[in-house]
N, C-alpha and C positions, 0 to 999 in steps of 0.2 A: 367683552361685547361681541367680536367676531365671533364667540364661540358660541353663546346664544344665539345668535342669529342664524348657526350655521345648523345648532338644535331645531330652533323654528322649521325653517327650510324643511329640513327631513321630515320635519311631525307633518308640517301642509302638503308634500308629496304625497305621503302615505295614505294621506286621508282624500286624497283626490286620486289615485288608485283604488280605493276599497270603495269609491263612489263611480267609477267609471262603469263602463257596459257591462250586463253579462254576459260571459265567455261563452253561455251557452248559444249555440248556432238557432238565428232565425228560422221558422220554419220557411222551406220552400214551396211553391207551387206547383201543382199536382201539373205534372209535363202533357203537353196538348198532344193530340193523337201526330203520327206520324202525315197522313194523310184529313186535309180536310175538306172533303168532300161537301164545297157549296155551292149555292146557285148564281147564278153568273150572269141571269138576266136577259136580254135577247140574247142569243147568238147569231153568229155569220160565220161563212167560209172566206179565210181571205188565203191566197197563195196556197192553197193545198192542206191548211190550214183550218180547225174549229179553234173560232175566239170570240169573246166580250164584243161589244161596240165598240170598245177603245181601240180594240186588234189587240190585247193579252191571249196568247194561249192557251185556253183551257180543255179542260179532259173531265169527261162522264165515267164514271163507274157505278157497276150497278148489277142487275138482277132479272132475268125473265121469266116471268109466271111461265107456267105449263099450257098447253092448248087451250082454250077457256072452256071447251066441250065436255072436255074429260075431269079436269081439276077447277069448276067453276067454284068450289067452295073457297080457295084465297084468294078471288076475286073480292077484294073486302076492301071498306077504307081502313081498317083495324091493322090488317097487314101490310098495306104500305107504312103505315106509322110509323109497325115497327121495325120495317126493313130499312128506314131511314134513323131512327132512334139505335136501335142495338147493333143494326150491320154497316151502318157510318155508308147508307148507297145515297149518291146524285139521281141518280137514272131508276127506272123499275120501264119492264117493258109488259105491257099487255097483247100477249100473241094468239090473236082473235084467230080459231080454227074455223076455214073456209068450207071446205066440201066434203071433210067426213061426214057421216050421220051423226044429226043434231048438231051441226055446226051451222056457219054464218045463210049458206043456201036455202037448209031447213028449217031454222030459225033461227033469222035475222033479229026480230026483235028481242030476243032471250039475248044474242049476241053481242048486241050494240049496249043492253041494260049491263051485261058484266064488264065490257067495254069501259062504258063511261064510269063505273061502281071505281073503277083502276084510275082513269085518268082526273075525275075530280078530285077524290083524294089525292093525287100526286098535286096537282095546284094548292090545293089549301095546304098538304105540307110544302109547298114552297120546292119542289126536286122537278126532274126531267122525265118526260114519259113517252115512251114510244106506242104509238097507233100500230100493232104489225098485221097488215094481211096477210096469215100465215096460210101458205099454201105452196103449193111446186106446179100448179098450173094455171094457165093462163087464165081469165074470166076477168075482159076488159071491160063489157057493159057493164058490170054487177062493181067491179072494183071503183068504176068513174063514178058510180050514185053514190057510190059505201061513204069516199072521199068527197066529194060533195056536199055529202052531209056534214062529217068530221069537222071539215074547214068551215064551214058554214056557225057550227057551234064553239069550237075552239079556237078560232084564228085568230083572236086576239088574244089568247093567252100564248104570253113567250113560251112557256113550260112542253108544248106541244111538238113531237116528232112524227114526220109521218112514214113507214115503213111498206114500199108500195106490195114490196113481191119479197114475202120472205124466200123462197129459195128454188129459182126456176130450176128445171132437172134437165130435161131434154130440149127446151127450145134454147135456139140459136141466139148471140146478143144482137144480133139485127131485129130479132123479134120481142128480146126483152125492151131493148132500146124505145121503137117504138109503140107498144104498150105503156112506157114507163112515161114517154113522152104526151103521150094524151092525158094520162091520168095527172101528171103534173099542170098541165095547161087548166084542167078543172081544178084542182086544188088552186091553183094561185089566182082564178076569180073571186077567190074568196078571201085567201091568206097569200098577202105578197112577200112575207118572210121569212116564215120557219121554216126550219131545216129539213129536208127532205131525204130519205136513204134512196136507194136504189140498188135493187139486186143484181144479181152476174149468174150466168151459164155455171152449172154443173152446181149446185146446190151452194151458189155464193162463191168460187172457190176461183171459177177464171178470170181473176179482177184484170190479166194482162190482156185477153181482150177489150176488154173496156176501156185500158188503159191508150191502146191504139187509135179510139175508137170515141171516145167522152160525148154526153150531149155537150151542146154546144146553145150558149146566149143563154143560159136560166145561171140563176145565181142559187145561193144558200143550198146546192145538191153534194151530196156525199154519197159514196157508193161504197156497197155493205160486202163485208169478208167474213165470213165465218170458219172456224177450226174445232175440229176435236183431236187434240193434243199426240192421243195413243196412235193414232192413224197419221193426222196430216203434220209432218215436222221441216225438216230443212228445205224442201223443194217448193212445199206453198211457204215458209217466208222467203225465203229466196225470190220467191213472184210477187209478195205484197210486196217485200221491200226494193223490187225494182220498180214497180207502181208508184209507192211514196216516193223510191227518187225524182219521179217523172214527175211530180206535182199535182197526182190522182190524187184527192180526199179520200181519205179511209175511214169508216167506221166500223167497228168489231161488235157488230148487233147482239151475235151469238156465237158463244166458245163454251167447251170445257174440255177437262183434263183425260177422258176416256175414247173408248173405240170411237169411231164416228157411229155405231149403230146406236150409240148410248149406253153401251155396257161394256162389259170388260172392266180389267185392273184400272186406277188413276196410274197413268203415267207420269210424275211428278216431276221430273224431269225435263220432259218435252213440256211440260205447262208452265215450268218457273222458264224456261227459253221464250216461251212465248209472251210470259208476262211480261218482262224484262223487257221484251223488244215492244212491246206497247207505251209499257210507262214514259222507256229512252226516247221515244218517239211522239209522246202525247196522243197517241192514238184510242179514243174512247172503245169502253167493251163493256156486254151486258152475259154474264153469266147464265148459263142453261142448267137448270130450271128448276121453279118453283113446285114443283108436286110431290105428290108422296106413292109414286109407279115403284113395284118391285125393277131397279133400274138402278146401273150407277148415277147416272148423270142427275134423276130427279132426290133434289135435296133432304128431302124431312120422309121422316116414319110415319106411318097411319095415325099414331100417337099426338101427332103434330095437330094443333087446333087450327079453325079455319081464321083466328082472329089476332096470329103473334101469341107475341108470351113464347116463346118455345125456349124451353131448355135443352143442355147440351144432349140431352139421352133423346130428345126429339130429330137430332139431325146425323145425317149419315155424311162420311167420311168427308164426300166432296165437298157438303155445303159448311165445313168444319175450316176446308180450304179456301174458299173462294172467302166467306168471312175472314178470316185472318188476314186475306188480300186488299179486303175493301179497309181492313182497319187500321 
C-alpha cells in the first residue's frame, strides 16, 4: 500500500510540473525615456529656486527658434509639435528679432503674427514658451507696449515666459535693472504670475553683478545666463555658480556648444561640463537655435521642412547633440 501511494505521489507531482508556468520570460515593458520632460503647471521661484505650486523642483528643457526675421518659416504650430513629440523638449523659445531690417520696429505686426504662430501652439501642446525680446539694445517705450500687449493676451496661460532683454551688450546693470523694472511693473498689471527672465550686462554673461545687486519686492523673476560652450568655460561658471550659491534664480535661456560667434568646432567637452552642471543644479536651458544658417550653432539643413518631420540627414552635428540631451 505505501508503495502505491508513494507511485501516486510521484505521478501527481509530475503532472503539476508539466502544468506549471512557462519558463519562457514574460515580456517586459518598453523602458521609459531617461528624462521626462513635462509640464508642471503654474510655476514660482521659491528660494533661488524654479518649482510647481507644491514647491517641487522643476527644470525646463528645450529649444530656441532662430531670429523670427530671418527663419520665420519654423515659426509653425507643426514644429513645435514635433519638437515636443520627437525631441522630448518642455520649453521651445520664440526670439522675436527687435531692430534689424524687417524685424519687430519695421514690422510689428508680421512680428507679433510669428510670435503668437510659436506661443499658441506651445499651449495647446501643453509645454513652456518663452516671449524673447531678442535684441542687445535698449527700447523701453516700444518693449513696455510689446509686453503689455503679451500679458494682456497670455496672462492667464500658466505656459507663458516672458524674456525682457535678450542680451544687453554695452549698457550698465543699473540701466538694464531699471528698464527691466518698468517693463515688469507693465507686465504684472496684467499677469501677476508668470515667470519673468531678466537679462545682465555683456550679452547675459555678468550675472555677478546682478547678483550684488537683485530687484528687489517682485516675485516669480529669474535672471537669464547664457554660454557658448567653445568660448565661455570655467571662469563664467565659476560666476554662475557663485550666483546659484547666493540664491540668484538662474535660467539658461540660451546656450550651445560653439564659439560664442556661433561657429567654430562643437566643443564637446566644455558643453557636457556645462550640461552636467545645469542638470546637477536644476537649472532650466533653451538650446540655440532653430534655423538652417550656413552656421554651427543653427541646427537643420536647407533640406529641413518648415513643418517637423525631419530626418537625421536634415540635422547638422549640434542639433544631433542637443537632441540626444533633451532625450
Amino acid at each position: 500500500m505505501k508503495k502505491l501511494l508513494l507511485v501516486l505521489c510521484v505521478a501527481i507531482c509530475s503532472c503539476s510540473e508539466a502544468a506549471g508556468p512557462d519558463p519562457t520570460p514574460a515580456p517586459q515593458p518598453e523602458p521609459e525615456l531617461a528624462l521626462k520632460n513635462e509640464f508642471h503647471g503654474q510655476l514660482k521661484v521659491s528660494s533661488g529656486q524654479l518649482t510647481d505650486l507644491d514647491g517641487e523642483a522643476v527644470m525646463l528643457r528645450g529649444v530656441s527658434f532662430g531670429w523670427h526675421n530671418w527663419w520665420p518659416r519654423f515659426y509653425t504650430s507643426s514644429t513645435v509639435n514635433w519638437l515636443k513629440s520627437d525631441w522630448n523638449v518642455n520649453l521651445v523659445r520664440a526670439a522675436m528679432g527687435v531692430d534689424p531690417d524687417g524685424a519687430y520696429l519695421d514690422n510689428p505686426d508680421f512680428a507679433k503674427q510669428k510670435v503668437k504662430a510659436v506661443v499658441d501652439a506651445a499651449i495647446e501642446a501643453d509645454i513652456y514658451v518663452i516671449i524673447d525680446w531678442h535684441s542687445h539694445d535698449l527700447y523701453q517705450e516700444e518693449a513696455k507696449e510689446f509686453f503689455a500687449e503679451m500679458a494682456q493676451t497670455y496672462g492667464d496661460h500658466p505656459h507663458v515666459i516672458y524674456e525682457l532683454f535678450n542680451e544687453p551688450d554695452d549698457e550698465s546693470w543699473a540701466e538694464v535693472k531699471a528698464y527691466s523694472e518698468e517693463i515688469i511693473a507693465e507686465i504684472r498689471k496684467y499677469d501677476p504670475d508668470n515667470l519673468i527672465l531678466v537679462g545682465s550686462p555683456t550679452w547675459s554673461q555678468d550675472i555677478h553683478l546682478v547678483a550684488e545687486d537683485p530687484i528687489l519686492n517682485q516675485e516669480n523673476l529669474m535672471y537669464v545666463l547664457h554660454f557658448y560652450a567653445g568660448t565661455h568655460k570655467d571662469y563664467l561658471r565659476e560666476r554662475a555658480e557663485a550666483a546659484h550659491q547666493s540664491g540668484l534664480p538662474l535660467f539658461v535661456s540660451e546656450c550651445a556648444g560653439m564659439e560664442a560667434s556661433g561657429d567654430g568646432p562643437i566643443d564637446e567637452a566644455s558643453w557636457a561640463s556645462w550640461l552636467s552642471w545645469m542638470e546637477s543644479r536644476k537649472i532650466s536651458w533653451a538650446a540655440w537655435s532653430i534655423a538652417d544658417k550656413d552656421e554651427t550653432c543653427s541646427m537643420l539643413l536647407p533640406t529641413a521642412s518648415s513643418t517637423g518631420e525631419w530626418a537625421d540627414s536634415d540635422l547638422k552635428p549640434w542639433a544631433k547633440i542637443v537632441k540626444s540631451a533633451l532625450k
